[in-house]
N, C-alpha and C positions, 0 to 999 in steps of 0.2 A: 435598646430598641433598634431592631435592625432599619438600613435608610430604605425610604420610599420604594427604590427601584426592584428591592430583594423579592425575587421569585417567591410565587406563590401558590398553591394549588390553581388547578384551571377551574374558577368560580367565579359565582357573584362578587364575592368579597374579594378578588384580586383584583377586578375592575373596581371597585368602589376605591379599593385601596391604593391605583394608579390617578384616580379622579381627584380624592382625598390632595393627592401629591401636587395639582397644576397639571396631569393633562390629559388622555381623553384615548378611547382605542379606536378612533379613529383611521382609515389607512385611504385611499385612492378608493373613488367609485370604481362601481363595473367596468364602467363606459373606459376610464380611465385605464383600468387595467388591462381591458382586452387592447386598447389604442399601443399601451407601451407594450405588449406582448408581439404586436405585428411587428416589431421591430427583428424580431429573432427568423430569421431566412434561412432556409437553405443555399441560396448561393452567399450569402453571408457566411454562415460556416465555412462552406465549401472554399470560398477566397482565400481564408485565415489558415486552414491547412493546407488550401496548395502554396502557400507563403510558407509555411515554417516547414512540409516536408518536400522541400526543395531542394535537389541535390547542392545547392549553394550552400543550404546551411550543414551541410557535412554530418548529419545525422545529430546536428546538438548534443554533442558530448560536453560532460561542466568539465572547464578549465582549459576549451578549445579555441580556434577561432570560429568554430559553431557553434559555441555558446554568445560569444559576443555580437555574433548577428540575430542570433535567437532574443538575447532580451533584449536588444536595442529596436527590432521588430514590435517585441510587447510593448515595451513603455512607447514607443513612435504611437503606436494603436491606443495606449492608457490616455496620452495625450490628446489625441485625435477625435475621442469618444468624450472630453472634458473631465476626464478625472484627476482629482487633486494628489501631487505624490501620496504617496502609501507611507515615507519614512518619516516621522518627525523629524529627521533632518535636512528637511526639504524637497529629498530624489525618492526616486522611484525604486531605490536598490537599497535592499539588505543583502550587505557582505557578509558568506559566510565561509569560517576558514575551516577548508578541508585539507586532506594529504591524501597524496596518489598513489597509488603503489602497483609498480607493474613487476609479476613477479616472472621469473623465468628458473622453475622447479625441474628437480629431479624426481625420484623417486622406486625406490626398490623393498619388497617382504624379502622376508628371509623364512621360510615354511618348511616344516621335515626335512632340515639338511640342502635345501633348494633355494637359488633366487629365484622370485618373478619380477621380471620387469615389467616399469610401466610406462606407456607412452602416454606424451603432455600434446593438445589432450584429447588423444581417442580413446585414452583407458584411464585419463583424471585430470584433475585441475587441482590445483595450490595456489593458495593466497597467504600472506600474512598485514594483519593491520597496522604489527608493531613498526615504530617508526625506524628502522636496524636497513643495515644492505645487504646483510646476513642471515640468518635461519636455519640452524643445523638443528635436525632431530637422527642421531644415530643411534641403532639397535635398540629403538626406543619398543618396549613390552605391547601386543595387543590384545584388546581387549575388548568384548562386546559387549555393550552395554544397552543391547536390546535398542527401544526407541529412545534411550537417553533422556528420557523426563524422571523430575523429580514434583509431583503434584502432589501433596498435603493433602488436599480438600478431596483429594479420589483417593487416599491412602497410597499411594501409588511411589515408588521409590525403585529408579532403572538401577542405581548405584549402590543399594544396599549391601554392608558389609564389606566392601572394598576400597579403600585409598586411590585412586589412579592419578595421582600428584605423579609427573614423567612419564606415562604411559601413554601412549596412541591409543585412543577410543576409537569405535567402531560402531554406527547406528543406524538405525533406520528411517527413513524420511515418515511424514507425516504421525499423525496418534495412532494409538496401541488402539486397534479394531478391536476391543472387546465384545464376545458373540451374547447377544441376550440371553443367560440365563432360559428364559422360556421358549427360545425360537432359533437355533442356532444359525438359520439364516440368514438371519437378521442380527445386527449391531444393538448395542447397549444403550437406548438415547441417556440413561443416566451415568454412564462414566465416557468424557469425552467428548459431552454432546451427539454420542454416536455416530452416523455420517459425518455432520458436521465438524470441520475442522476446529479445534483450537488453538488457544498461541501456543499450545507445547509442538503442534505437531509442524510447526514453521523454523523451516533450518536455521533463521534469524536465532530464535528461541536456543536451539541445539549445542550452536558456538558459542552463546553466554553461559549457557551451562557449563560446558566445556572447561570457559575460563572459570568460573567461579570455583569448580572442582580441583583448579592447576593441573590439568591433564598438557602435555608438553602439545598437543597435537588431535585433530579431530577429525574424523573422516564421515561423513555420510554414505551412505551407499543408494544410490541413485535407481527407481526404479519406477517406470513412467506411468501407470495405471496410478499408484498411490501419490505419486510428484504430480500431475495434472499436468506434465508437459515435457515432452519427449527431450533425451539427453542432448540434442544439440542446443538448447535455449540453456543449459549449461555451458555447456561446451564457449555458445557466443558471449555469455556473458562473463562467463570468469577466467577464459583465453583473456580478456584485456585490462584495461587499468582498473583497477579497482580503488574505492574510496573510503574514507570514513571522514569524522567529526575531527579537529584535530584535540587534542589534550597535554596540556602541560608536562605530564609522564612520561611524553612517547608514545601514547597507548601501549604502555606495559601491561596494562589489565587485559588484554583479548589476549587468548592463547594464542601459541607461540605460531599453529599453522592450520587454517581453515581448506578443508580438502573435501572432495568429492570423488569417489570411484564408480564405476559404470558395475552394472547388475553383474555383466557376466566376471568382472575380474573377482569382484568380488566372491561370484561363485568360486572363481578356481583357487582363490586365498584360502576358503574355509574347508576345501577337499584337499589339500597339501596339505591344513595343518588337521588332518584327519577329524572335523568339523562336520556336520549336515547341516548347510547352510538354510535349507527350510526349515526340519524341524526345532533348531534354536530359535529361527521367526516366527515360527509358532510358539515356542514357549515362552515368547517375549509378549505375550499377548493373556499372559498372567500375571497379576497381584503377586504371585509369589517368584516371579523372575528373579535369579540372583547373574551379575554380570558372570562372564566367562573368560579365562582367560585362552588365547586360543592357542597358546606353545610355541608362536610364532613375532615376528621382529617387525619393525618400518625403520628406515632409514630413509627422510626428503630432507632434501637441501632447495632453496629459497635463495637465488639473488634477486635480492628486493630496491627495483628502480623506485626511489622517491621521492617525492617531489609536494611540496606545498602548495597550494591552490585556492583562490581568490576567487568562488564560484558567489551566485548572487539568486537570491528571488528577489521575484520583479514583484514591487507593490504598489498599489492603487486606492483611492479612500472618495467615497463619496459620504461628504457631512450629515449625518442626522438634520435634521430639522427642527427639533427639539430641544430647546435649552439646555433642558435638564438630564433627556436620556441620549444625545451625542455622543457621551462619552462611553457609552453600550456599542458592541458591535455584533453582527453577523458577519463570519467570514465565509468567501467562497475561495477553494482550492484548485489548481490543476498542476499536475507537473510540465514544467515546458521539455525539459531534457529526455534523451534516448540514448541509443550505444555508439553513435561517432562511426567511425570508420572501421572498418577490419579486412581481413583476408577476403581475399573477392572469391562473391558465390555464385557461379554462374556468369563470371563477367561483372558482375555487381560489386562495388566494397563498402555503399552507403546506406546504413542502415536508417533510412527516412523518417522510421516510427510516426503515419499517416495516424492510425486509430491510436498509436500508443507514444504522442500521448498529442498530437500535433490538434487531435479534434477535440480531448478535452479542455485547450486554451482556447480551441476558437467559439465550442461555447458556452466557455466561462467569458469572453469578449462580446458576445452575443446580448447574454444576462447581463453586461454595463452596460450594453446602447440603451437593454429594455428601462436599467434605473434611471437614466439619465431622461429618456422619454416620461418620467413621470412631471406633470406640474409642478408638482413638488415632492421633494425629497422625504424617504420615510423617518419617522422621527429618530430610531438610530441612527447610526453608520454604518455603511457597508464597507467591506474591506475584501479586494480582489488580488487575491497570491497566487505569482506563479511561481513554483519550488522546485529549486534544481534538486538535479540528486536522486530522485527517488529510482530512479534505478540501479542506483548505488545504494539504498536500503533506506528508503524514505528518510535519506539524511536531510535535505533543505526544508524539510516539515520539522521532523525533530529539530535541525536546530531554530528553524520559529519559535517550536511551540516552548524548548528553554531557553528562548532568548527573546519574548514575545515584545513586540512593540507596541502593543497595548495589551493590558492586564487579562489574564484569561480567567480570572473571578469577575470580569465584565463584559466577557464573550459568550454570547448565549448561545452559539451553534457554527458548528462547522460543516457546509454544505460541497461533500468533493466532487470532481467529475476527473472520471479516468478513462477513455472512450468514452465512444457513442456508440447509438444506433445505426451502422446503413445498411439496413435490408428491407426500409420499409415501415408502415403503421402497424401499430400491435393495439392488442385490445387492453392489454396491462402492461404493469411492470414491475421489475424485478428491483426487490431492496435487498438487499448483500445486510445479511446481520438480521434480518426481520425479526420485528418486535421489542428491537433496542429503547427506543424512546419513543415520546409522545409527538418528535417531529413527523412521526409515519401518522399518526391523528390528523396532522394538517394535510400532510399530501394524500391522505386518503378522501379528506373531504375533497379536494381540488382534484384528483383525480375522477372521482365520481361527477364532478363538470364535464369530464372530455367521455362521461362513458367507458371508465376504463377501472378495473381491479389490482390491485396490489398482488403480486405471487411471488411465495417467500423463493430464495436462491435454487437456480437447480443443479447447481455444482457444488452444493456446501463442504461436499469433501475436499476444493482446492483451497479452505478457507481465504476468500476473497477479503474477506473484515481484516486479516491483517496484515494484506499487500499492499494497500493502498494508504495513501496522505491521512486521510483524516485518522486514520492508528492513531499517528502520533497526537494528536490532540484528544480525542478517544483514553489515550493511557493519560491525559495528566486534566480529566474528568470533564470534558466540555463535551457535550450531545453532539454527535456528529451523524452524520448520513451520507452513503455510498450507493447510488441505484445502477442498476445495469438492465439493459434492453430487455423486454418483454419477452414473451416465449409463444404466445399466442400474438402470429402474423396474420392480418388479416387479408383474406382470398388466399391463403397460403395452406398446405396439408400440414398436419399436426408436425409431422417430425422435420419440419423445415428449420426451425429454431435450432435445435439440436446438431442438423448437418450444418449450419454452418457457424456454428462454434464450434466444433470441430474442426469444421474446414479453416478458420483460422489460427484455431492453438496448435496443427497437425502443419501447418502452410508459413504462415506469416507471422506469428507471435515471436518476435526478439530476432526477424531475418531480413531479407533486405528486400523480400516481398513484398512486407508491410506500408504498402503505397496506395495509392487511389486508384481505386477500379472502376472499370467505364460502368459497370451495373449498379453503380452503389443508387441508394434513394434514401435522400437525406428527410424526407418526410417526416418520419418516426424519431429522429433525433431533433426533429422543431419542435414535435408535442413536449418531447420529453426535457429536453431544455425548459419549456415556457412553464410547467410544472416545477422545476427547481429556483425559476423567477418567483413564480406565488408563492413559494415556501417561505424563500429569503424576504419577500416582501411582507408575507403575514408575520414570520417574526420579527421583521425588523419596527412593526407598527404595534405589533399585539400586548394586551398590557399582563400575559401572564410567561413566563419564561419556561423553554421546553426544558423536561427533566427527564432522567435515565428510567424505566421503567422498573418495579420492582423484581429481587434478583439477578440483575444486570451487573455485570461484574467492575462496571464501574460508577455506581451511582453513588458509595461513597465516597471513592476522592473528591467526586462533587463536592459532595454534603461537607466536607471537611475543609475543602477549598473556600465554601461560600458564609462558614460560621464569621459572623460579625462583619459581614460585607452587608 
């Protein structure tokens, strides 16, 4: 007989069966709730970011001295707001060990009897994860491998037919645009998700493939309409250290060298080795693609500086109020970290990371003052993580979510914030993953309080669902949610939303722009904050637990996770 607490459809009989248990769904009156939601300000925010992107903190890089001001800022604030450490061992800090690696790569083809060189990095980037000083791929075979997915469930196989155990791969960024059948206009919404991105078409995805194939070497081929963000936000991010998890191994399991080439070299690689570098992109956008081999060589060399690293999420815990269900959490996520310092751009070397991610902490900081504002605590716990890393690949999430400090068959939701809003009040807003769980039930009710509609993503092609934190809890089955700014500005012309997301993933996304602008209007990130407070409060009081919606690709790890809990 499962305990008391075990989720249950949202029904009568799940409340009866919470009653049955001692205790009641109960949560804060209205009165109560709107009182703790005034707590959430705009110059509130606004203080918290111009605090963390401060040129003092050096752009919070993990393993900096801008990390150590970054979280000793956060828990100074955890403490300050009355929240009890996050770590059951009394602080505020989960140590998590990562390794650095800052590489300083060569790299040369060998095409029709020809070198091309390539410059590091206007014409590429190299990384390697393995823990080595070294990394030699010489006259290692290439090979294209179309978008380098292996999907089962689409029938779909890049690799068919081929070994590439020592060879340099060769692929393309995002999913295989399949044209519908019916409309060649138009994409396939059944293989792919069509627009929409999935985890295949995310480079993350690309390098494990990579390795699990034993490919010596991996290349993506960069190309910014399908990438959702033009070659320098490479360029910034993989010119410098680079991190991972660390592993007993060495990380022998990641191939030997994660590479990136620019569109056009890539073109002149595949007209040397007498290639048409279009129409094999084209044929890569078939079922029956078989890889290529293209008659041509890579030779990168990798000295790999590395270095061990003692990087930290900062955590926070405010007690349930409930006997019995304390031991249940809601978690709220932000990443505190950004890119540290680099080559000066414009006179600039700090990359500040203002919206990314400086204003996700401050109002995930915001959401404690509003719990903390309640009379009394909701009958769970709340738990507030800020997770280094995630611009090293959502590593201080991942390692939470496999190193969880409390059990995640007793965490009902992970509620992320990765930016905000500042252009102002919108009339809705945007869920990243629409239609995932029954969390979007609650914040749809609560959103229809502020007068405002849910609109599914309208980037789905940058697949947003799996850049951000809550992925990693996401993949090991707990309900998560990612929302991002509205699209409908109100008093604003329809295609204002559009220009200026753009104007920030074309300007400021991953550069040292990314700082506080005197026009910003923090308005529309108070609604929308105080929206992810009601969420977190309705479950953390509600007696039925949010579940993965039917067909969601993670409902059963869930179910499999929660047998006999």
């Amino acid at each position: 007989m499962p305990r008391c607490s075990y989720p249950s459809p949202r029904s009568l009989f799940g409340a009866l069966l919470l009653v049955a248990c001692g205790g009641s769904s109960a949560g804060p009156s209205p009165e109560q709730l709107t009182m703790a939601k005034a707590a959430i300000t705009a110059p509130g925010i606004l203080s918290s970011i111009s605090a963390l992107a401060d040129d003092s903190m050096l752009g919070r890089g993990p393993g900096t001295l801008g990390e150590d001001r970054a979280i000793r800022y956060i828990n100074a604030e955890f403490k300050a707001i009355g929240l009890e450490p996050g770590n059951p061992n009394g602080t505020y800090f989960q140590t998590v060990e990562l390794l650095g690696f800052t590489a300083t790569p060569t790299a040369e083809f060998s095409a029709g009897g020809h070198p091309i060189k390539l410059l590091f990095p206007k014409d590429f980037v190299a990384a390697s994860r393995r823990e080595a000083p070294e990394i030699d791929v010489d006259n290692s075979e290439l090979v294209f491998v179309g978008y380098g997915v292996v999907a089962p469930e689409y029938n779909w196989n890049d690799y068919k037919g081929l070994d590439v155990k020592g060879k340099t791969i060769v692929m393309l960024i995002n999913d295989p645009p399949v044209p519908d059948p019916k409309d060649s206009t138009q994409l396939d919404s059944t293989v792919f998700h069509g627009k929409a991105m999935t985890y295949y078409g995310r480079w993350t995805y690309k390098f494990e493939i990579a390795s699990t194939k034993g490919a010596a070497a991996a290349i993506i081929v960069h190309q910014t309409i399908p990438a959702a963000y033009p070659w320098g936000v490479v360029e910034h991010s993989w010119s410098k250290e680079n991190m991972d998890v660390k592993h007993p191994d060495g990380n022998k399991a990641h191939v030997g060298i994660e590479s990136w080439i620019t569109y056009d070299k890539a073109k002149e690689l595949f007209k040397a080795s007498a290639k048409d570098f279009d129409a094999l992109a084209r044929s890569a956008r078939q079922r029956d693609f078989k890889p290529v081999l293209l008659g041509s060589t890579a030779t990168i060399h990798i000295k790999n500086t590395v270095r061990q690293v003692q990087s930290h999420n900062v955590i926070a815990k405010l007690t349930g109020s409930d006997s019995k269900l304390k031991d249940e959490y809601v978690v709220y996520t932000a990443h505190w970290d950004h890119l540290g310092t680099g080559a000066p751009i414009n006179g600039d070397s700090i990359f500040n990371g203002a919206m990314d991610n400086a204003a996700g902490v401050a109002g995930m900081l915001q959401i404690a003052k509003a719990f903390k504002t309640l009379p009394v605590p909701p009958r769970r716990s709340v738990l507030f993580v800020a997770v280094t890393a995630e611009e090293k690949g959502l590593l201080g999430a991942r390692y939470y979510a496999e190193n969880p400090l409390y059990p995640l068959e007793k965490t009902l939701a992970n509620l992320n914030i990765d930016g905000l809003n500042q252009w102002g009040r919108t009339s809705d807003l945007v869920v990243i993953g629409k239609g995932n769980s029954t969390l979007e039930d609650i914040l749809t009710e609560l959103a229809t309080g502020q007068q405002r509609t849910l609109s599914p993503d309208p980037e789905s092609e940058k697949g947003l669902y799996y850049r951000a934190d809550h992925f990693e809890f996401a993949k090991h089955g707990v309900p998560a949610m990612f929302l991002d700014a509205g699209v409908h500005f109100i008093g604003k012309p329809d295609d204002y939303s559009k220009t200026k997301r753009d104007e920030y993933t074309d300007h400021d996304y991953h550069n040292v722009s990314d700082q506080i602008k005197p026009d910003w209007d923090l308005s529309g990130a108070v609604d929308d904050v105080g929206l992810l407070f009601g969420v977190g409060v309705r479950v953390a009081n509600d007696p039925v637990w949010p579940t993965w919606k039917a067909g969601n690709e993670f409902k059963a790890i869930r179910e499999k996770m929660l047998v006999g809990h």
